[in-house]
Kinemage of the C-alpha trace (Angstrom):
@kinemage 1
@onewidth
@group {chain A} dominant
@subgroup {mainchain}
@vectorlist {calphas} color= white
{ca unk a 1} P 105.318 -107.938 -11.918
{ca unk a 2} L 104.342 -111.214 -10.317
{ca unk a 3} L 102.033 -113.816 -12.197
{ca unk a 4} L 99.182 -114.650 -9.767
{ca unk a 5} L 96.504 -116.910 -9.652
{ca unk a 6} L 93.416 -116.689 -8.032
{ca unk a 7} L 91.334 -118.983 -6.317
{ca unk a 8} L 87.913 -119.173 -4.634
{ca unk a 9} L 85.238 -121.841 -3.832
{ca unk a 10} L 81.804 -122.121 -5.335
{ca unk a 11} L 80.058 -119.570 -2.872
{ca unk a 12} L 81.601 -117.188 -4.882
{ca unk a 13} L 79.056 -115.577 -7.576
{ca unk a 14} L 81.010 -116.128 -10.910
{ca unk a 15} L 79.356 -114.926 -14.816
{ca unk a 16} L 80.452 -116.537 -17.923
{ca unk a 17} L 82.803 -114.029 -18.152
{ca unk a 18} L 84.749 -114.488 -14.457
{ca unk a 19} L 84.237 -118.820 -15.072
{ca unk a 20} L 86.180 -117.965 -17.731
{ca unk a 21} L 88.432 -115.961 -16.769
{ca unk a 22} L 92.379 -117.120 -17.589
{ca unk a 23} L 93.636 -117.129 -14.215
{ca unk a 24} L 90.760 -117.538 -11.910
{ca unk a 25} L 89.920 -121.390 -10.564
{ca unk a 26} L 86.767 -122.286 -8.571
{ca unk a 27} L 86.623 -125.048 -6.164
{ca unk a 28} L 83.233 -126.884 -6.122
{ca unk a 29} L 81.736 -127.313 -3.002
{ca unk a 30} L 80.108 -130.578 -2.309
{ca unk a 31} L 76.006 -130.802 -1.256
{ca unk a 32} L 74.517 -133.829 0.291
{ca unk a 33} L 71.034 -134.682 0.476
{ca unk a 34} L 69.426 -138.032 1.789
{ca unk a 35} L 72.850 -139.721 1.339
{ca unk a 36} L 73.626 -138.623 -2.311
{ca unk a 37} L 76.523 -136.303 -2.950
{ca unk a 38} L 76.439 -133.427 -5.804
{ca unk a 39} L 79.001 -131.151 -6.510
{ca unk a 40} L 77.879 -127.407 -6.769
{ca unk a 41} L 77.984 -125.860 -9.835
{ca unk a 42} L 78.732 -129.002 -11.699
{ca unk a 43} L 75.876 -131.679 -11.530
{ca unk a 44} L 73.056 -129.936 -9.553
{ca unk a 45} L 71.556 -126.506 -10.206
{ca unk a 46} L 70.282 -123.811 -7.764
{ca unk a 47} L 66.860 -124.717 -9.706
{ca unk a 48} L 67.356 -128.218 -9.373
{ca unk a 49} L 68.584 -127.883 -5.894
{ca unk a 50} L 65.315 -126.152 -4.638
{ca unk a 51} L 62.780 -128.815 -6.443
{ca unk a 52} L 64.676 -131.227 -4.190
{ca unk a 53} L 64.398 -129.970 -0.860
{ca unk a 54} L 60.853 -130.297 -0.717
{ca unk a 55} L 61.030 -134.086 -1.036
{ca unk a 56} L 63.791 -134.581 0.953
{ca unk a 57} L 63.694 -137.161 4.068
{ca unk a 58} L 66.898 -136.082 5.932
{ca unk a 59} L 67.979 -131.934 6.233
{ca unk a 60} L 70.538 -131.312 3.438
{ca unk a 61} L 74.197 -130.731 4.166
{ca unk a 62} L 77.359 -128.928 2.343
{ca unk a 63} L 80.561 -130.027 2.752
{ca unk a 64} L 84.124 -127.920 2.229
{ca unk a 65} L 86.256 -129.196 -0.348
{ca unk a 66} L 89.063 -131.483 0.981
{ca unk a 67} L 92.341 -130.689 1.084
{ca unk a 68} L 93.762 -133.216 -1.453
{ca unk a 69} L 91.190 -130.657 -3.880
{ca unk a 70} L 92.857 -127.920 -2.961
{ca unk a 71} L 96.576 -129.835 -2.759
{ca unk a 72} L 95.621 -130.882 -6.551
{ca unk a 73} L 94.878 -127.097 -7.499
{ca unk a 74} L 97.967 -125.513 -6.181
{ca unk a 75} L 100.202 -128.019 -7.883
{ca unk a 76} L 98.543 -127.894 -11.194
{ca unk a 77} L 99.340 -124.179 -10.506
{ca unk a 78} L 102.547 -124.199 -9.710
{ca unk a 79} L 105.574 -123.334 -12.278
{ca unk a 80} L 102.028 -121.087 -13.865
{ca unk a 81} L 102.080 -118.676 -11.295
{ca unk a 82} L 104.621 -116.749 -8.829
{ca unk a 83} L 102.086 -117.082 -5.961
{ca unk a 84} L 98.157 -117.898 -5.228
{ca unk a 85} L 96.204 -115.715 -3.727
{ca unk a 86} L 92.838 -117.974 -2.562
{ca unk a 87} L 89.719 -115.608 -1.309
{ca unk a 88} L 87.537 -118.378 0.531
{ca unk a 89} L 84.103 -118.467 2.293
{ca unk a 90} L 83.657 -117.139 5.610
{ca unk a 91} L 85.862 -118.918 8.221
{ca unk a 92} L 83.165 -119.397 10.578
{ca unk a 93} L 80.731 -120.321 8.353
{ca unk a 94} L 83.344 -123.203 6.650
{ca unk a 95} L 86.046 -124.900 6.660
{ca unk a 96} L 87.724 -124.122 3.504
{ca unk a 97} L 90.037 -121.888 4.541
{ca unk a 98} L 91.812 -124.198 7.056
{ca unk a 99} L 91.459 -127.006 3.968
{ca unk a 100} L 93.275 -123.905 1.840
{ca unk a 101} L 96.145 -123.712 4.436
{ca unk a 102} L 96.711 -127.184 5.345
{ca unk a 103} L 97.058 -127.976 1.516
{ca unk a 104} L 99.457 -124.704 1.256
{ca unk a 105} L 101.431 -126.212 3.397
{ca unk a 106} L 102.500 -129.350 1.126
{ca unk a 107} L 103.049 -127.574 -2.351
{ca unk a 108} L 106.204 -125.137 -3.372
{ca unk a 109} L 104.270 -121.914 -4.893
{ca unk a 110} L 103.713 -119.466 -1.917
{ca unk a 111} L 99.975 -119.426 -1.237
{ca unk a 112} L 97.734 -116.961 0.560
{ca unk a 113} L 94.461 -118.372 2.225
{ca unk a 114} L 92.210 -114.849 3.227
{ca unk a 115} L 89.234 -115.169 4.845
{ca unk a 116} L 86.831 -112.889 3.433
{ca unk a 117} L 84.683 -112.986 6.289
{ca unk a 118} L 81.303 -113.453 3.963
{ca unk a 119} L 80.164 -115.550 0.543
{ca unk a 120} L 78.397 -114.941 -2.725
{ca unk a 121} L 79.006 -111.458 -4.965
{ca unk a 122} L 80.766 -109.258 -2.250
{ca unk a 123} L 84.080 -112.541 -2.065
{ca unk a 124} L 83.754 -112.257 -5.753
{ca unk a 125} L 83.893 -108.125 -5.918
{ca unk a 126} L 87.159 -108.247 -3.223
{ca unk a 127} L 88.340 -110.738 -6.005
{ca unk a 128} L 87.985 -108.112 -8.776
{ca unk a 129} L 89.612 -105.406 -6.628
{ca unk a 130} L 92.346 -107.581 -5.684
{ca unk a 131} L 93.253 -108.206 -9.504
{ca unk a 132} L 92.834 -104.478 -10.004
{ca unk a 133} L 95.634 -103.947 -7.766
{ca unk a 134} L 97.405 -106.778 -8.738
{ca unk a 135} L 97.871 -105.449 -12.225
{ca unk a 136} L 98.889 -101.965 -11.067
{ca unk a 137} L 101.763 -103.862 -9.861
{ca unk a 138} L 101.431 -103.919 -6.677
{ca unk a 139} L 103.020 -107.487 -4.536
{ca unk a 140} L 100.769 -109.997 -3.166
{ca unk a 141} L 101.150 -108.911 0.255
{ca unk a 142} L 100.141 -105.626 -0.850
{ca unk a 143} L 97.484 -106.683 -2.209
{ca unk a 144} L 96.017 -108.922 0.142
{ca unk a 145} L 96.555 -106.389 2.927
{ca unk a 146} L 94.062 -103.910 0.956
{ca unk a 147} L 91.858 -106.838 0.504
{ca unk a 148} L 91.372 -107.337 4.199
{ca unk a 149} L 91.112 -103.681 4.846
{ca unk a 150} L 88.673 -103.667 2.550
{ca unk a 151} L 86.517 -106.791 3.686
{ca unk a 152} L 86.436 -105.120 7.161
{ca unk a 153} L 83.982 -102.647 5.628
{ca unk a 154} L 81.325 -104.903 4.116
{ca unk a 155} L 77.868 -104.579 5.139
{ca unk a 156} L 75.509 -107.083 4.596
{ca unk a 157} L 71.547 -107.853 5.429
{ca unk a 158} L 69.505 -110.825 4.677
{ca unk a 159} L 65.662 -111.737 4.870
{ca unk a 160} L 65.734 -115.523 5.519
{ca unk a 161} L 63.898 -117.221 2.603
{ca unk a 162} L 63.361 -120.232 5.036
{ca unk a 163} L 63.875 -119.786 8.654
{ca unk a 164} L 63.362 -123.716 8.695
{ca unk a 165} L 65.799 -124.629 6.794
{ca unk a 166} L 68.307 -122.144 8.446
{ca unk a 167} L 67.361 -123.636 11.690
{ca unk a 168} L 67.620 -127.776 10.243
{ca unk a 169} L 71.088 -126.665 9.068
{ca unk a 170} L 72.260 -125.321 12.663
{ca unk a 171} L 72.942 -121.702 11.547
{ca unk a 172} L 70.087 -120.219 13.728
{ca unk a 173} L 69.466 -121.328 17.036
{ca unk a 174} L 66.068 -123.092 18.736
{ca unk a 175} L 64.912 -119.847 20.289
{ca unk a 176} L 65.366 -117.537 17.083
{ca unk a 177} L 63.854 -120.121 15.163
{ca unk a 178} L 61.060 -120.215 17.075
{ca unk a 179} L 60.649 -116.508 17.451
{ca unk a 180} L 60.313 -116.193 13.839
{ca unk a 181} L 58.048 -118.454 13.097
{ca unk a 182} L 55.822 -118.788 15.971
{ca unk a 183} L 55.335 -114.787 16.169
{ca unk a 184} L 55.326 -114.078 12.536
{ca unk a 185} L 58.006 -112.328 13.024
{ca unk a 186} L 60.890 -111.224 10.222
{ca unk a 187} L 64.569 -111.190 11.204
{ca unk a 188} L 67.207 -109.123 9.757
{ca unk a 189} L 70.321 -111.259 9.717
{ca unk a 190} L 73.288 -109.701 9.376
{ca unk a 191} L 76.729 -110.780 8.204
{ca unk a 192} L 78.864 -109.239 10.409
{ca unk a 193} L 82.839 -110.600 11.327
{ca unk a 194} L 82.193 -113.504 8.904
{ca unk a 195} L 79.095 -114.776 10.870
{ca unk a 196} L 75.522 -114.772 10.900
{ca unk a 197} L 73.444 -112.683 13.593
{ca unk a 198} L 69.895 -111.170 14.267
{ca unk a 199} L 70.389 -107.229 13.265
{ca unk a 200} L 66.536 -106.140 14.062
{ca unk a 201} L 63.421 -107.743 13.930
{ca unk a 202} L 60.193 -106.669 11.685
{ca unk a 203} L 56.664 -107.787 11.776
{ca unk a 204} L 56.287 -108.062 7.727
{ca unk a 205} L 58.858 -108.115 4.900
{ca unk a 206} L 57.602 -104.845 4.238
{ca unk a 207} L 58.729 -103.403 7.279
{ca unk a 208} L 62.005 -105.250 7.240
{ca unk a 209} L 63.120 -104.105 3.434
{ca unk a 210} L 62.623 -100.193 5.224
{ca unk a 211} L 64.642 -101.215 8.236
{ca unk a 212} L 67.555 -102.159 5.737
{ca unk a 213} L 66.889 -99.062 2.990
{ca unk a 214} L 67.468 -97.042 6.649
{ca unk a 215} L 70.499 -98.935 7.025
{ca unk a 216} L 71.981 -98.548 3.778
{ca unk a 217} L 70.577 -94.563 3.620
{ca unk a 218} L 72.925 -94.245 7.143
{ca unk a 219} L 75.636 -95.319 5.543
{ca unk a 220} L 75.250 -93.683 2.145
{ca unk a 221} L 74.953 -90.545 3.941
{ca unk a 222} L 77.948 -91.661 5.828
{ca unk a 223} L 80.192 -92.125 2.945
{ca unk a 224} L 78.742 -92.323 -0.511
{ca unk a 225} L 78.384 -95.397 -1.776
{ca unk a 226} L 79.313 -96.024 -5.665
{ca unk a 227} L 77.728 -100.102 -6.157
{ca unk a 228} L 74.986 -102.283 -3.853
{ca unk a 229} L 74.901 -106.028 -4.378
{ca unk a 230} L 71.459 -107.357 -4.233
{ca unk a 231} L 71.592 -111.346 -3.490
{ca unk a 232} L 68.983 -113.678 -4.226
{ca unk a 233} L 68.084 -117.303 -3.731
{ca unk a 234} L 65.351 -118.491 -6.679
{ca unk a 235} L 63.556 -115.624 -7.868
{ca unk a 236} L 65.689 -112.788 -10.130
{ca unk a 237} L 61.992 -111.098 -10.379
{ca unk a 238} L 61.962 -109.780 -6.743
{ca unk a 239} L 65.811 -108.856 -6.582
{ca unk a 240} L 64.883 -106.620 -10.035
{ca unk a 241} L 61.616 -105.414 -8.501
{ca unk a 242} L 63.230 -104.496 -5.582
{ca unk a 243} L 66.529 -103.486 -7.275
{ca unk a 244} L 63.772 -101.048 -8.640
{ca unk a 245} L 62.564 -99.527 -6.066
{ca unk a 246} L 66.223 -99.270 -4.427
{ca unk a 247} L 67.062 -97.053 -7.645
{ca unk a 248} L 64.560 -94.824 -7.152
{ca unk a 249} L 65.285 -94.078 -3.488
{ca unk a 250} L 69.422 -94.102 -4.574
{ca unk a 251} L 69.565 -92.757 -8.222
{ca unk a 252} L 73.615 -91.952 -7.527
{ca unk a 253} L 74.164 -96.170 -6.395
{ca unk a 254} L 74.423 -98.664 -9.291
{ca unk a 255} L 72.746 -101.725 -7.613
{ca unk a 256} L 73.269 -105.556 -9.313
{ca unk a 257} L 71.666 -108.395 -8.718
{ca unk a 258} L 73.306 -111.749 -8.410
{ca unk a 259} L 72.525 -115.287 -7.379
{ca unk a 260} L 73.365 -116.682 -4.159
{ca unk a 261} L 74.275 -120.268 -5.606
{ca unk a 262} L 73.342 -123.775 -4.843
{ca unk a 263} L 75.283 -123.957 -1.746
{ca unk a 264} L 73.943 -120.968 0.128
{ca unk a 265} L 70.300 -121.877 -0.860
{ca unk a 266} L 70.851 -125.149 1.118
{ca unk a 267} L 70.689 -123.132 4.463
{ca unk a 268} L 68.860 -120.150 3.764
{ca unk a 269} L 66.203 -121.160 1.135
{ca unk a 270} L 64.903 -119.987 -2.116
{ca unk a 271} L 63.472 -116.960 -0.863
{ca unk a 272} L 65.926 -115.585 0.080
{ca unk a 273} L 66.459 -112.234 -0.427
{ca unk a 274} L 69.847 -109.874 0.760
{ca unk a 275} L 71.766 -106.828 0.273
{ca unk a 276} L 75.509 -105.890 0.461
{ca unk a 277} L 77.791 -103.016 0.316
{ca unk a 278} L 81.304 -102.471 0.551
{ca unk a 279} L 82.167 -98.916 2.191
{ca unk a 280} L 85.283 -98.889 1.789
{ca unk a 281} L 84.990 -99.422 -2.313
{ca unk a 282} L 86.167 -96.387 -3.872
């Protein structure tokens, strides 16, 4: 059976347990605000991040890590490990998984760059089935061909913490922007092919957590569903309250919750509140 080593980025929800993890490596990304660089993860918090942005002169930015990062990774890597298999941030949301690809190209341990088409817990849970797979015995290409299957199948909805911040980033356009803050209205954004759209639109948050329970009920009904991902900016109290409320509606769904990171919160905000699924999870 093939040694492999795995490899995401730092949109990837990781515990102590996964950060840990023998052959799993996470590559920071890197957040810049009013000139000053800060590598995720390492030397600025989600809390920390947050307190900043409301003093900040300039709109924050994140950066993909380089390719000489990733070039650095694979080498350490190689001689470890058979092959790499390196489940990355949405492709249209960053650039990491060309940086993956380019540095793949100039190191002598096959590696596989897959675009998992989304960020935070649901990239870390196509992680966990991958190794599940990968220690039945089955070979990389296998593997990452179930992966994508899989990935194809993910459902996720998001109430914008900050449709500001979204906006100063240039991940919603003028129009939407406007629309939802002019008209007090509430967007559902939806991940879907690895990039952000408007799903529906409600007039309170209220309204828009019922639009999404329909949405995950139609799917449920569809195909049960074993595990929902709840995703959250700032505030664990309102993923558990509505984790809550989702458990009552769902008693046959285990639902987490799990942080969206430091990165994320740059564009969407600390209020930020989301759901996931996978359907094809067995």
């Amino acid at each position: 059976m093939a040694k492999i080593a795995w490899v995401t980025d730092s949109t990837a929800y990781l515990n102590e347990e996964l950060k840990n993890h023998p052959d799993l490596y996470q590559i920071p990304m890197t957040i810049i605000m009013d000139g000053n660089e800060y590598t995720d993860g390492v030397d600025l918090t989600p809390e920390e991040l947050y307190a900043r942005l409301k003093t900040l002169d300039t709109p924050p930015k994140t950066s993909q890590p380089s390719i000489g990062a990733f070039q650095n990774l694979y080498e350490n890597l190689k001689g470890k490990y058979d092959a790499i298999i390196a489940v990355l941030v949405s492709a249209k949301l960053s650039g990491t998984v060309s940086s993956s690809e380019q540095a793949s190209q100039l190191v002598d341990i096959p590696v596989y760059s897959v675009d998992s088409k989304i960020l935070s817990y649901p990239l870390t849970r196509m992680i966990l089935k991958g190794m599940e797979w990968a220690e039945s015995g089955l070979a990389a290409e296998e593997v990452i061909r179930r992966i994508e299957i899989l990935r194809d199948t993910g459902e996720t909805y998001v109430l914008i913490g900050s449709l500001e911040q979204l906006h100063r980033s240039g991940r919603m356009s003028g129009i939407q922007f406007f629309l939802g803050s002019m008209l007090n209205v509430k967007p559902i954004i939806s991940v879907h092919d690895g990039e952000l759209s408007v799903r529906e639109k409600a007039r309170s948050e209220k309204k828009a957590k019922e639009k999404i329970m329909k949405l995950l009920r139609n799917s449920h009904e569809k195909k049960p569903l074993k595990e929902v991902f709840i995703l959250y900016g700032l505030h664990p109290d309102e993923a558990e309250s509505w984790k809550e409320e989702l458990q009552k509606e769902f008693p046959a769904i285990k639902f987490g919750c799990y942080s969206l990171g430091a990165t994320i919160g740059v564009h969407a905000g600390e209020n930020t509140l989301g759901i996931s699924w996978l359907n094809g999870l067995d």
